[in-house]
C-alpha positions in Angstrom: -39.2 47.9 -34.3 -37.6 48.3 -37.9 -33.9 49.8 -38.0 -32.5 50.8 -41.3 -28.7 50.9 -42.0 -26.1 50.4 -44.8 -23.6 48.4 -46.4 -21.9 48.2 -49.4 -21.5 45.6 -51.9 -18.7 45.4 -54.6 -19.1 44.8 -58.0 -16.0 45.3 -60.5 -14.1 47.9 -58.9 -17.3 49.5 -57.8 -19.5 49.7 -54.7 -23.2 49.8 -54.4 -24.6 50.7 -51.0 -27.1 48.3 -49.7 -29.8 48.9 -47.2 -30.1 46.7 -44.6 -33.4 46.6 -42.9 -33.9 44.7 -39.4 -37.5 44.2 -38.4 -39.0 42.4 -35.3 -42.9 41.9 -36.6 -43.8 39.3 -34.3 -44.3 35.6 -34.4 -43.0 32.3 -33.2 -38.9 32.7 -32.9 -36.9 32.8 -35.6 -34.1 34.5 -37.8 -34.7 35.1 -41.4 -32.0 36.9 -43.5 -33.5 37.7 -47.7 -32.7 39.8 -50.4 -30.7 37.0 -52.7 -28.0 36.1 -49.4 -25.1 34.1 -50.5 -24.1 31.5 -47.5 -21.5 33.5 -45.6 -24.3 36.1 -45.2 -26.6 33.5 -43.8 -23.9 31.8 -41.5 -23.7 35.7 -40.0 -27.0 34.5 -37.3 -23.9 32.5 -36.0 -21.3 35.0 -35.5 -23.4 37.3 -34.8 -25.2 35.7 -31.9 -22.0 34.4 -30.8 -20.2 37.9 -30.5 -23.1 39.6 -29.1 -23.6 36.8 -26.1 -19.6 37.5 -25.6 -19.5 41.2 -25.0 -22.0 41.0 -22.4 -25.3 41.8 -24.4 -28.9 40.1 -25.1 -29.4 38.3 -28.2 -33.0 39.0 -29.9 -35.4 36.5 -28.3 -38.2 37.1 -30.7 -38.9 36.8 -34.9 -36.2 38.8 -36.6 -36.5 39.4 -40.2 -33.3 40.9 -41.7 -33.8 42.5 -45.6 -30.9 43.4 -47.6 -31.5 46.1 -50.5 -31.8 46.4 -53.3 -33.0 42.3 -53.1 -32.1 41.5 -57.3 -28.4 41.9 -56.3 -26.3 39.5 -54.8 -24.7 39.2 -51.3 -21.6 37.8 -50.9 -19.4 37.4 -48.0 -19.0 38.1 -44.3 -18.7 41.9 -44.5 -22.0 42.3 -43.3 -22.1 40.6 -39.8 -21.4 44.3 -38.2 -24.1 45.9 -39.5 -26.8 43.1 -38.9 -24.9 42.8 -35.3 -26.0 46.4 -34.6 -29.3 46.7 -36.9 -30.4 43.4 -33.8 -29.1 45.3 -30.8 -30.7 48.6 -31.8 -34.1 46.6 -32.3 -34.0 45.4 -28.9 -33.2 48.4 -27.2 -29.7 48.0 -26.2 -28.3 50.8 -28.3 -29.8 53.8 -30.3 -30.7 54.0 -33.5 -31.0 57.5 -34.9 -27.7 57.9 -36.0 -26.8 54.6 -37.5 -28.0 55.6 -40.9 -25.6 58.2 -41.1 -22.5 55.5 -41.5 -21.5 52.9 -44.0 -20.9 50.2 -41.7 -18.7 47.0 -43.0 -17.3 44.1 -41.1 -16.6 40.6 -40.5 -16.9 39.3 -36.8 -15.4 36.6 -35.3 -17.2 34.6 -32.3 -15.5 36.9 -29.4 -16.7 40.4 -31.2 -13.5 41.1 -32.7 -13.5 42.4 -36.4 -11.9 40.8 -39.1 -10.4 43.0 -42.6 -12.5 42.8 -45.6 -12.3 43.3 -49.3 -12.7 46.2 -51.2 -13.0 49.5 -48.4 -11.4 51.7 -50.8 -14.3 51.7 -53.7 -16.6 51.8 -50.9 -15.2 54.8 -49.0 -15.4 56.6 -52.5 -19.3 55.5 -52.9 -20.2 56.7 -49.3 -18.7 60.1 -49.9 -20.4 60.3 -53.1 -23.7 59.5 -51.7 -22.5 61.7 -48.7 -22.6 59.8 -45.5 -21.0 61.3 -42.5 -18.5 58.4 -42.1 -17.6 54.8 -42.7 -17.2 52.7 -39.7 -15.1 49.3 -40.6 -12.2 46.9 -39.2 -8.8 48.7 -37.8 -6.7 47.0 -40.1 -8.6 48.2 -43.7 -9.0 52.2 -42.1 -5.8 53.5 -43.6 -6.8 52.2 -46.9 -10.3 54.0 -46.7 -8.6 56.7 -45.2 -7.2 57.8 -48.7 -10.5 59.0 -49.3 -10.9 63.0 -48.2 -14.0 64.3 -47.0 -15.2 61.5 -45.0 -14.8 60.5 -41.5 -13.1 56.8 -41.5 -13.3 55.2 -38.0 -11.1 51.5 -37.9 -12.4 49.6 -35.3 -10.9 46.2 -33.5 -13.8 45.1 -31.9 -17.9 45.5 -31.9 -17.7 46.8 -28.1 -16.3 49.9 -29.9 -18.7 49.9 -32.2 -21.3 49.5 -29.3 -20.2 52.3 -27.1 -19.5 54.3 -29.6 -23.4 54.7 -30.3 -24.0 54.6 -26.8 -21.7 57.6 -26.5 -19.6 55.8 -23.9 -16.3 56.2 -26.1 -15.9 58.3 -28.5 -13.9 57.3 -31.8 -11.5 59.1 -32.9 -11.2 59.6 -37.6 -8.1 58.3 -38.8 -6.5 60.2 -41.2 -3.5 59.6 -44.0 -1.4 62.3 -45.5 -2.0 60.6 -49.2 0.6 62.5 -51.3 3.1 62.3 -48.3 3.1 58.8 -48.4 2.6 58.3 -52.3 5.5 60.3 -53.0 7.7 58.8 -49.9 7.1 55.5 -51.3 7.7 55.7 -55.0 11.5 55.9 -55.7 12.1 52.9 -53.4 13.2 49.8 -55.0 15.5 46.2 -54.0 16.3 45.4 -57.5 18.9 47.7 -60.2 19.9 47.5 -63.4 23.0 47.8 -62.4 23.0 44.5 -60.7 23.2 42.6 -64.6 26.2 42.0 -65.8 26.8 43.0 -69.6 23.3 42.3 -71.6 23.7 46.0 -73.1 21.2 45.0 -76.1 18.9 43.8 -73.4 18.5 46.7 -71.3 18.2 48.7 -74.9 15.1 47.0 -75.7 13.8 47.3 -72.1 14.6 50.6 -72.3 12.7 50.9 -75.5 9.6 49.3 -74.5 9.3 51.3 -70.8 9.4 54.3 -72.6 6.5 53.3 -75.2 4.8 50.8 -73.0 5.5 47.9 -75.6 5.1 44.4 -75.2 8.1 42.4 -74.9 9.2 38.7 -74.9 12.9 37.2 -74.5 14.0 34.3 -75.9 17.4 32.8 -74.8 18.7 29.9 -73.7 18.8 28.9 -69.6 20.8 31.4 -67.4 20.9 34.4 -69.7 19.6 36.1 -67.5 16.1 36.7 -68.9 13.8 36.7 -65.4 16.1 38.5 -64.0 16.3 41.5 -66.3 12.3 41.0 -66.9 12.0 41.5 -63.0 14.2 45.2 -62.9 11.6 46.8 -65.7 9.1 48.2 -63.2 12.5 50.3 -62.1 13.0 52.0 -65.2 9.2 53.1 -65.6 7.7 56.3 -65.2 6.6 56.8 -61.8 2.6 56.2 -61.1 0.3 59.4 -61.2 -1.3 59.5 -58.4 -5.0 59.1 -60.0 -3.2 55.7 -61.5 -1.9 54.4 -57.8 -6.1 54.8 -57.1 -6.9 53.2 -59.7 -4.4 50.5 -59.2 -5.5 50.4 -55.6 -9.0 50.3 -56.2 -8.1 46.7 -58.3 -6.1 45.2 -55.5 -8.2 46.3 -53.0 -11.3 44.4 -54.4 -9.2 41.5 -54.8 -8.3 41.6 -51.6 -4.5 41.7 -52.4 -3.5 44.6 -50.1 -1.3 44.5 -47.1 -3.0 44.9 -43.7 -2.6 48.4 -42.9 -1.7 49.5 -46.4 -3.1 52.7 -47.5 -2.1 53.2 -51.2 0.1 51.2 -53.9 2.8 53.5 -54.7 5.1 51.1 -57.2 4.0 49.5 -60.5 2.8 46.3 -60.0 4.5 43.4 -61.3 2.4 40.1 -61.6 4.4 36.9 -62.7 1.7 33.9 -62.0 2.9 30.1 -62.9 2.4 29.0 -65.9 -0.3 26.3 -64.4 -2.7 29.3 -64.2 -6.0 28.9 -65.6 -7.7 31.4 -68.3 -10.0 31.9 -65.3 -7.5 32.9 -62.9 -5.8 35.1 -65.8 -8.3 37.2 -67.3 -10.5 37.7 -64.1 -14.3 35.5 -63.7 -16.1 33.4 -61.4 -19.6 33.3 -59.8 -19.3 37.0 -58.6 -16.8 38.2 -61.1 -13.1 39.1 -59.7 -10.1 40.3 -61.2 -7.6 38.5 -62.2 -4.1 39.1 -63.0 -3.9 40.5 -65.9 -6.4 43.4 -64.5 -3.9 43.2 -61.1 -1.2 43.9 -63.6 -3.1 47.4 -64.3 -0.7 50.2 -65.1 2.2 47.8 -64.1 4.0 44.8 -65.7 2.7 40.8 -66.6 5.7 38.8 -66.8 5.1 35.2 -68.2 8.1 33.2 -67.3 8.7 30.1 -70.0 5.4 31.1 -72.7 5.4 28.4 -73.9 4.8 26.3 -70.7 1.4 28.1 -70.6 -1.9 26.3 -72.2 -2.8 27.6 -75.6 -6.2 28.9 -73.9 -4.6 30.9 -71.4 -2.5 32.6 -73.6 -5.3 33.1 -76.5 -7.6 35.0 -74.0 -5.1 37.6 -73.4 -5.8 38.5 -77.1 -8.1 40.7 -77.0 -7.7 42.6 -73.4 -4.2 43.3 -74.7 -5.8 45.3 -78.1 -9.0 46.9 -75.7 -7.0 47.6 -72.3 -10.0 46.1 -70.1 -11.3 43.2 -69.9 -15.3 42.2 -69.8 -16.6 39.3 -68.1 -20.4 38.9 -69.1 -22.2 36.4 -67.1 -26.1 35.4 -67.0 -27.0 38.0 -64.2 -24.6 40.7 -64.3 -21.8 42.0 -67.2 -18.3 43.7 -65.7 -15.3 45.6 -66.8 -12.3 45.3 -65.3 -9.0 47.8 -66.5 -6.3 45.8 -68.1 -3.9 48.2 -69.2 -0.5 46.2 -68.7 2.7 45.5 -70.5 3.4 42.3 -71.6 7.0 40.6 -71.2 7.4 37.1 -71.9 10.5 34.9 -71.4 10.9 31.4 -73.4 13.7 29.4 -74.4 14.5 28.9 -78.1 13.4 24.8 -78.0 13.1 21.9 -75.6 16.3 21.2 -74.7 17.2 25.5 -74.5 20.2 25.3 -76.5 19.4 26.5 -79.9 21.8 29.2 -81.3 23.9 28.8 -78.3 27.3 29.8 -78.8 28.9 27.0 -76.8 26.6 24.3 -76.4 25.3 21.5 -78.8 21.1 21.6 -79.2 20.0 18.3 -79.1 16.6 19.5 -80.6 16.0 18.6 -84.2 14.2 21.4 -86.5 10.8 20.0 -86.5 11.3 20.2 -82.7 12.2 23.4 -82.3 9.4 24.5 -84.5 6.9 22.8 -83.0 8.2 24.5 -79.5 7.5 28.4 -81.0 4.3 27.2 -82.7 3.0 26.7 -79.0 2.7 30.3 -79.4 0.0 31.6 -82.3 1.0 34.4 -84.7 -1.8 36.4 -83.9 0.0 36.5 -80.2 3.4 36.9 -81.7 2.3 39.8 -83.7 0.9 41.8 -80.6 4.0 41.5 -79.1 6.5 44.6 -80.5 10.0 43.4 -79.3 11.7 40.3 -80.1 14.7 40.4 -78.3 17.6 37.3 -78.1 19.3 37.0 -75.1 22.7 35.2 -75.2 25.0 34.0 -72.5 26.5 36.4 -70.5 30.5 35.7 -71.1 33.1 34.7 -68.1 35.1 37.7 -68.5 31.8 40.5 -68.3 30.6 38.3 -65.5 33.8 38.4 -62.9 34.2 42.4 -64.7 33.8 45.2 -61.7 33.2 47.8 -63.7 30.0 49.9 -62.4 26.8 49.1 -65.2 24.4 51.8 -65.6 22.0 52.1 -62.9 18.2 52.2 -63.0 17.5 55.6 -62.2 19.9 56.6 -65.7 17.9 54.7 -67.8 14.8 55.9 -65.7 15.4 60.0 -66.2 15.8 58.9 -70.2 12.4 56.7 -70.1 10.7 60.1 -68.2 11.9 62.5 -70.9 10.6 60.2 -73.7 6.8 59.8 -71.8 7.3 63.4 -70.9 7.3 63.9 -75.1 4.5 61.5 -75.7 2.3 63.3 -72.9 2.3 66.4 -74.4 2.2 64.8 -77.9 -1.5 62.9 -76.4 -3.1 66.1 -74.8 -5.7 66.0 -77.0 -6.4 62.3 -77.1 -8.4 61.0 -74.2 -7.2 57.5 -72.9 -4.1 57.2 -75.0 -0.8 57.7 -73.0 2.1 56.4 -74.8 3.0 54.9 -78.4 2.1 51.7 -77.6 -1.7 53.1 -77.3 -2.3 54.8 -80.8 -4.4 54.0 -82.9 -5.1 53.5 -86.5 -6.0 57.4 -87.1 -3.2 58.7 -84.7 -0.8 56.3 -86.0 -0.7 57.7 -89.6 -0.5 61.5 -88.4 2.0 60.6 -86.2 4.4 58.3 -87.4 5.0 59.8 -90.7 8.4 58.3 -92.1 10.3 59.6 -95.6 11.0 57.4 -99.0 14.4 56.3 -98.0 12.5 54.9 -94.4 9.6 53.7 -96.3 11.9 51.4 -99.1 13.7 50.2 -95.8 10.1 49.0 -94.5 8.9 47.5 -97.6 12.1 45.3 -98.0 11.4 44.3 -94.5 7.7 43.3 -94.8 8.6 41.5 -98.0 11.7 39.7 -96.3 10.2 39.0 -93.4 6.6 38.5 -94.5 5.1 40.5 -92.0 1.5 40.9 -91.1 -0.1 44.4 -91.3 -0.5 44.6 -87.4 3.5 44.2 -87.2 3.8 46.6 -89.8 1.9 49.0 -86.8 4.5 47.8 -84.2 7.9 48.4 -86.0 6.3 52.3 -86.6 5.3 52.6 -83.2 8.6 51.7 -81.7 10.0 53.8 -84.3 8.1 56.6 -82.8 9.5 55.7 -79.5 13.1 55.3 -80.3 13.1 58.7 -82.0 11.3 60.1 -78.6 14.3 58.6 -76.7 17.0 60.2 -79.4 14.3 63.5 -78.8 13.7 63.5 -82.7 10.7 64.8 -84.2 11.3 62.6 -87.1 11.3 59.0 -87.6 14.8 58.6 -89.1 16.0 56.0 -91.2 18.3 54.7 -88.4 15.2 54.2 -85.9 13.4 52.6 -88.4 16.1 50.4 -88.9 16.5 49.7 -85.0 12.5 48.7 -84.8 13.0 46.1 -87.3 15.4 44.2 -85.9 13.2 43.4 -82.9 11.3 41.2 -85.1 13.3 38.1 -84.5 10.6 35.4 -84.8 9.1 36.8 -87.9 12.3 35.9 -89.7 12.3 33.1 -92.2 13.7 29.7 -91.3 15.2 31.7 -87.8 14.0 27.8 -86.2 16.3 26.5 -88.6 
């Protein structure tokens, strides 16, 4: 008897839905599973067998000849035990198996039946309603995630006795459902970190401000216990709140990844991915056999924070080049080419030298200048010049750090960074893909950030001072742009100009010494 039903495989953040066809031709006994299985899909006969035998069921005692669909595509994982489980039981009888084509059926089984969560239900729940399937039948604890998806029947089961009775109409299982926007919008304003925790650091929180409100990349440099992580860690509390086609998007990544909470349904915050600087270019950009994200696309629509830059190997940091220009990310192998978003800011932290005393205001550096050069050369210009804010951050003094005056909270210097996107939104209507200043391009940069002959003489002393490359020429004008948006100017004044420039720091001559 041949029983046809279907999976899903993930590639990227996509799903493709697999047929999985279990046959009994005849023969001597035995189990064959093809259509390119990886080895967790062949280990399945084991779990399968196992969990069948423990909820009181027959195992197939004749040849069984599993195909998965289409065959030039990989298999990977254990999501597939559930639907070979039940493609075997409906060939011998022991439940029907006119209706099991109607459901995308996904899940990992342990010995005693019960179902284990599995990667990536929300880009398949979006596949099967495209294709139209009448529901999508998968572990308990992914159902809320799929759930997010409307107009298709999402039924989270614990164990494959459920599963079993269900198509034997002995239970009957009941759709779960999620109220999305409810709990998009309940979630999205809540936050354990405030600006207002940091003591003094006004310049700082400037620049911050600055760069949530373009979407610039940012990088401190300051010497140990400035305060530097712990102002890079309170940015995603000044950005705009997510959109709620960005949280899908964002959950789609994280869900492929298999980042998400048990029982999460949708990401609501920013993200805000700090990895140690042991990472490998690997783990950064996204790769491996079956390509996976990595953090820099798990950063999507949030915030990377690289704590001490230059810690990190040259490599790592030179593969973020280009994803930081394009916003995605490709990772081409022999068999199969995939892009992954990547549309993150970048903040960086470092200390000014080795020792982390350079241009402190109380303490001797025991670095000598070829040192401390050689410290900030770990970092390539071409990565320098992508970054738009230099910003120094000095020691916090004794009397601002025992003051008890009330700083100005997060959601202040949030309802400024709204206004200023608000501007740029209506500014990009008519610009597919490009949501802030930090995304123009070369066309929209010179209709957009037109500046007069007093503002142009202030930037051609600049570049000629400070020698600056023509992409940094781009990224003082495009934090013009958004420091005028946050004075709501329509021109680029002289003053904002002025501003932009000074958040060049290591492009200044002999500023190592």
């Amino acid at each position: 008897m041949l029983v046809k039903l279907f999976g899903s495989a993930v590639y990227g953040v996509d799903a493709i839905t697999i047929t999985i066809e279990v046959d009994t031709p005849g023969g001597k006994v035995e189990y064959l599973i093809v259509g390119l299985p990886d080895n967790a899909v062949k280990e399945s006969l084991q779990r399968v067998f196992s969990a069948i035998k423990n909820i009181g069921l027959d195992r197939p005692r004749m040849r069984v000849l599993v195909n998965m669909a289409p065959a030039d595509i990989k298999k990977a994982g254990a999501a597939y035990d559930l639907p070979i489980a039940l493609g075997m039981l409906a060939c011998t009888g022991q439940i029907p198996a006119d209706e099991l084509s109607q459901y995308i059926i996904m899940g990992e089984l342990s010995l005693d039946g019960s179902l284990q969560p599995i990667k990536g239900a929300l880009p398949i729940a979006i596949q099967a309603r495209t294709e139209k399937f009448k529901g999508f039948i998968l572990p308990k604890q992914n159902a809320r995630e799929a759930a997010l998806v409307n107009n298709l029947d999402v039924y989270g089961v614990e164990h494959l006795s459920e599963v079993v009775d269900f198509f034997n109409k002995k239970n009957d299982l009941k759709p779960v459902t999620v109220n999305t926007r409810e709990e998009f919008f309940d979630a999205q304003n809540f936050f354990d970190l405030d600006f207002n925790d940091v003591k003094g650091q006004e310049n700082v929180k400037r620049a911050l401000e600055i760069a949530a409100a373009g979407g610039h990349n940012a990088i401190l440099i300051g010497p140990p216990g400035a305060g530097k992580t712990m102002l890079a860690k309170r940015l995603p509390t000044i950005l705009p709140p997510l959109t709620l086609h960005e949280a899908l998007e964002t959950t789609k990544i994280h869900s492929v990844a298999g980042k998400l909470a048990t029982n999460t349904s949708l990401i609501a915050a920013r993200p805000f991915r700090s990895p140690h600087h042991t990472i490998s270019d690997v783990a950064l950009v996204g790769g491996g056999g079956i390509p996976q994200p990595g953090e820099i696309s798990l950063a999507h629509n949030g915030v990377l924070f690289l704590d001490e830059l230059p810690e990190f190997k040259r490599t790592v940091l030179e593969v973020m080049r280009q994803p930081m220009e394009e916003r995605r990310v490709s990772i081409s192998r022999a068999k199969v080419s995939i892009d992954f978003p990547a549309s993150f800011m970048l903040i960086a932290s470092m200390n000014p030298c080795p020792c982390g005393y350079f241009n402190h205001p109380e303490k001797e550096c025991t670095c000598s200048p070829v040192m401390v050069q050689r410290y900030l050369n770990k970092i390539s210009g071409p990565l320098l010049d992508r970054i738009d804010l230099h910003v120094e951050v000095t020691p916090v003094a004794f009397g601002e750090l025992s003051s008890t005056k009330n700083y100005e909270t997060s959601d202040k210097i949030r309802e400024r960074v709204i206004r200023a996107r608000e501007i740029q939104a209506k500014r990009f209507e008519n610009n597919p893909g490009v949501y802030c200043n930090a995304q123009m391009g070369s066309k929209l940069l010179k209709e957009i950030c037109v500046i007069n002959p007093i503002g142009q003489n202030l930037l051609k002393t600049a570049m000629d001072r400070l020698n600056l490359s023509a992409r940094a020429y781009d990224r003082i004008l495009k934090v013009s742009r958004t420091i005028a948006d946050l004075a709501e100017s329509e021109d680029i004044k002289p003053e904002h100009l002025a501003e932009a420039i000074q958040y060049r720091s290591l492009d200044r001559e002999g500023w190592a010494g």
